[in-house]
C-alpha positions as CSV (number, residue, x, y, z in Angstrom):
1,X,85.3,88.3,109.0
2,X,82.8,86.1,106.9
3,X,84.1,83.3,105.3
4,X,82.6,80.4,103.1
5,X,85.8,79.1,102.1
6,X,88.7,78.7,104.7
7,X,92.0,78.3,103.0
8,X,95.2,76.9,105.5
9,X,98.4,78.2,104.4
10,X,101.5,77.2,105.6
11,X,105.1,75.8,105.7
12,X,105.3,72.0,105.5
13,X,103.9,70.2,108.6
14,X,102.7,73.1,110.2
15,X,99.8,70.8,111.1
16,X,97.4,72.0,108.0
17,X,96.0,68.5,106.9
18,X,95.3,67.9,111.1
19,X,94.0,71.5,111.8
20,X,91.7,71.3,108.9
21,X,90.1,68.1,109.3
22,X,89.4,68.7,113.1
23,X,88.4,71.9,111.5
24,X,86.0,71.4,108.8
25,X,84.1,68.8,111.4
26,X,83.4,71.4,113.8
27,X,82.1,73.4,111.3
28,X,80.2,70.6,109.4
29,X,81.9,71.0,106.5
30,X,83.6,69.2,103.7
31,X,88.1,69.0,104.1
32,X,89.5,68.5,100.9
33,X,93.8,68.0,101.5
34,X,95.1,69.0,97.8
35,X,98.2,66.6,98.6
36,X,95.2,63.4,99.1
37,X,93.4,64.8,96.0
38,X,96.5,65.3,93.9
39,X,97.5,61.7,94.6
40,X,93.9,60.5,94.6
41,X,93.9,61.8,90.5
42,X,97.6,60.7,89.8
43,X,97.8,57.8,91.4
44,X,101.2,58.7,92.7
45,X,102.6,59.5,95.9
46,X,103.8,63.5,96.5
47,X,107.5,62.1,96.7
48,X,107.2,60.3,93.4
49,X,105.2,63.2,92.0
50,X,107.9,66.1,92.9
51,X,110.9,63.1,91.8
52,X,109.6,62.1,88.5
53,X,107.9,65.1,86.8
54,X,109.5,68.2,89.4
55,X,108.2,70.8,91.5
56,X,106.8,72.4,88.5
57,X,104.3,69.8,87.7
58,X,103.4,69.3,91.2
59,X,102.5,73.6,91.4
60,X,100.4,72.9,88.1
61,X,98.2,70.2,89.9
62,X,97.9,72.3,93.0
63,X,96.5,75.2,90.2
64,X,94.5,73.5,88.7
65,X,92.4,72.1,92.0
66,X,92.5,75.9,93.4
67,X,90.6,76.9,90.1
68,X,88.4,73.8,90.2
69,X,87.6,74.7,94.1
70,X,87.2,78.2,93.9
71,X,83.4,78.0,93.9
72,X,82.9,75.5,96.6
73,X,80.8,76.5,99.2
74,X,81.9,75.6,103.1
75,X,85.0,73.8,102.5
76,X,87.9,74.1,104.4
77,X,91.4,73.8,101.8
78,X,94.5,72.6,102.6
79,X,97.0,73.3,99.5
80,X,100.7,72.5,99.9
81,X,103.2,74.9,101.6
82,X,104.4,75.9,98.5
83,X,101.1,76.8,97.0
84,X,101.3,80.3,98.4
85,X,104.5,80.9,96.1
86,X,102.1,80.6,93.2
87,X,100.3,83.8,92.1
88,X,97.9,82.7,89.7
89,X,96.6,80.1,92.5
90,X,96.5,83.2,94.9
91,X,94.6,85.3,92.3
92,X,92.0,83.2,92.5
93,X,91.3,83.4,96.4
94,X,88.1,86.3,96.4
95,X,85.2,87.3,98.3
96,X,84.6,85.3,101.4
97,X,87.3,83.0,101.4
98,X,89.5,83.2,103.7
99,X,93.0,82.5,104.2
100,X,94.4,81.3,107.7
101,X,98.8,80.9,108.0
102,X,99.4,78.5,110.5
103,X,102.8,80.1,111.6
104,X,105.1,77.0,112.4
105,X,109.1,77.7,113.2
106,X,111.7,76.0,110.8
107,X,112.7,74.1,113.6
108,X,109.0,72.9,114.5
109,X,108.6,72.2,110.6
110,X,111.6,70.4,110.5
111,X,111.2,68.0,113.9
112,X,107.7,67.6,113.1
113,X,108.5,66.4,108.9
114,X,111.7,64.4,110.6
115,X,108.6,62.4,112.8
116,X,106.4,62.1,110.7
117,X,107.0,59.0,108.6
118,X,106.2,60.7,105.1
119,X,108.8,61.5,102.7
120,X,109.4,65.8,102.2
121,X,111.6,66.2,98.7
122,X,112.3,70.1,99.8
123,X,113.5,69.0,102.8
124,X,116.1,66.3,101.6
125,X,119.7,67.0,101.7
126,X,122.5,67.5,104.6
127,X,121.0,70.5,106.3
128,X,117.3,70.4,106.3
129,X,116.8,73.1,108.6
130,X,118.5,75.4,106.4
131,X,116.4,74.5,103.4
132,X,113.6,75.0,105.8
133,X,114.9,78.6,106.3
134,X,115.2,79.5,103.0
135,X,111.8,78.1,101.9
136,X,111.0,80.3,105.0
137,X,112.2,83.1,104.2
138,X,111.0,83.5,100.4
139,X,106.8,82.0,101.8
140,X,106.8,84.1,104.5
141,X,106.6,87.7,103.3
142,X,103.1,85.6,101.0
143,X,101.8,83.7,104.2
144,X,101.9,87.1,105.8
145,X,99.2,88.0,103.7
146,X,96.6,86.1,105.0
147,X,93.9,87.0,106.8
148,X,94.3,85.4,110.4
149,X,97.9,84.3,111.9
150,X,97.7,81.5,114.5
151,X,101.2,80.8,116.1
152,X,101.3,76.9,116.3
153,X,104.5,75.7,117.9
154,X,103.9,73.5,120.7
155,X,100.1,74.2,120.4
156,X,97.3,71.3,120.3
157,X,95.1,71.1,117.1
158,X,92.1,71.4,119.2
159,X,93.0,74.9,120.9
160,X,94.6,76.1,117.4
161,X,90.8,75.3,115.5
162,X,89.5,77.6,118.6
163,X,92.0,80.2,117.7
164,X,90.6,80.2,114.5
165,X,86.6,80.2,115.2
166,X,87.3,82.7,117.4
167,X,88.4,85.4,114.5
168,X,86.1,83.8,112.1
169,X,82.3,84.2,111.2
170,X,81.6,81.3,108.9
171,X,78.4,80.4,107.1
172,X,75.8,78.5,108.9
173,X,74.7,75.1,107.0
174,X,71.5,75.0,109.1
175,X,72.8,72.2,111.8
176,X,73.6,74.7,114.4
């Protein structure tokens, strides 16, 4: 599979912002985290973002980056966890971009938001791990669409990027 575009899809902390940076350096290409980029152009934090304006606007900024990116060349993208819910950013995924779902467990997602440190709005509540399995359950049948699947409970960043290269043919920028 040729890609020039590698798309990571995903439930929340399923590792997508890690994965793709350790990614798009072994490749030599550029990483561009919509979450850094939205709050980069806002100003705001994601947590502010989704408590202030809504889920909603936060989809509508994650659109609009998809439709700015869409003719980048080598770039690995790293979109929300929602993003994948949103059709007219999927609709705009074509030729030779690829999209990878890095499978996490709600469990996993949850004990891995719980450590991280950074605020998750879809997450907040009494019983996060049952949010996490009903966000679950509506992404998944859409994550299932992509074109690799790499399982990474318990797995290290490194071995998952390996997982990935190994299923991917990706073009060269020369340096190899």
């Amino acid at each position: 599979m040729s890609a020039r575009v590698i798309v990571l899809v995903g439930f929340m902390a399923a590792g997508k912002s890690t994965v793709g940076r350790l990614l798009a350096q072994r490749l030599g290409w550029r990483f561009i985290d919509f979450d850094d980029e939205i709050v980069r152009r806002t100003g705001t934090d994601v947590a502010t973002l989704f408590r202030e304006h809504g889920e909603r606007r936060f989809r509508e900024l994650e659109q609009q980056l998809t439709a700015e990116l869409t003719s980048v060349h080598r770039a690995v993208l790293a979109p929300g966890g929602g993003w994948i819910a949103n059709a007219a950013a999927r609709e705009r995924i074509g030729p030779g971009e690829v999209l990878v779902w890095l499978r996490v467990s709600p469990e996993e997602a949850v004990r891995r938001a719980a450590g991280s440190g950074v605020e998750r709005p879809l997450l907040a509540g009494s019983d996060p791990l049952a949010a996490a399995r009903t966000l679950l359950a509506v992404r998944e049948p859409l994550y299932a669409a992509a074109h690799i699947v790499v399982d990474v409970d318990g797995i290290a960043p490194d071995r998952i990027v390996n997982e990935i290269l190994d299923q991917l043919e990706v073009e060269s920028d020369g340096t190899e």
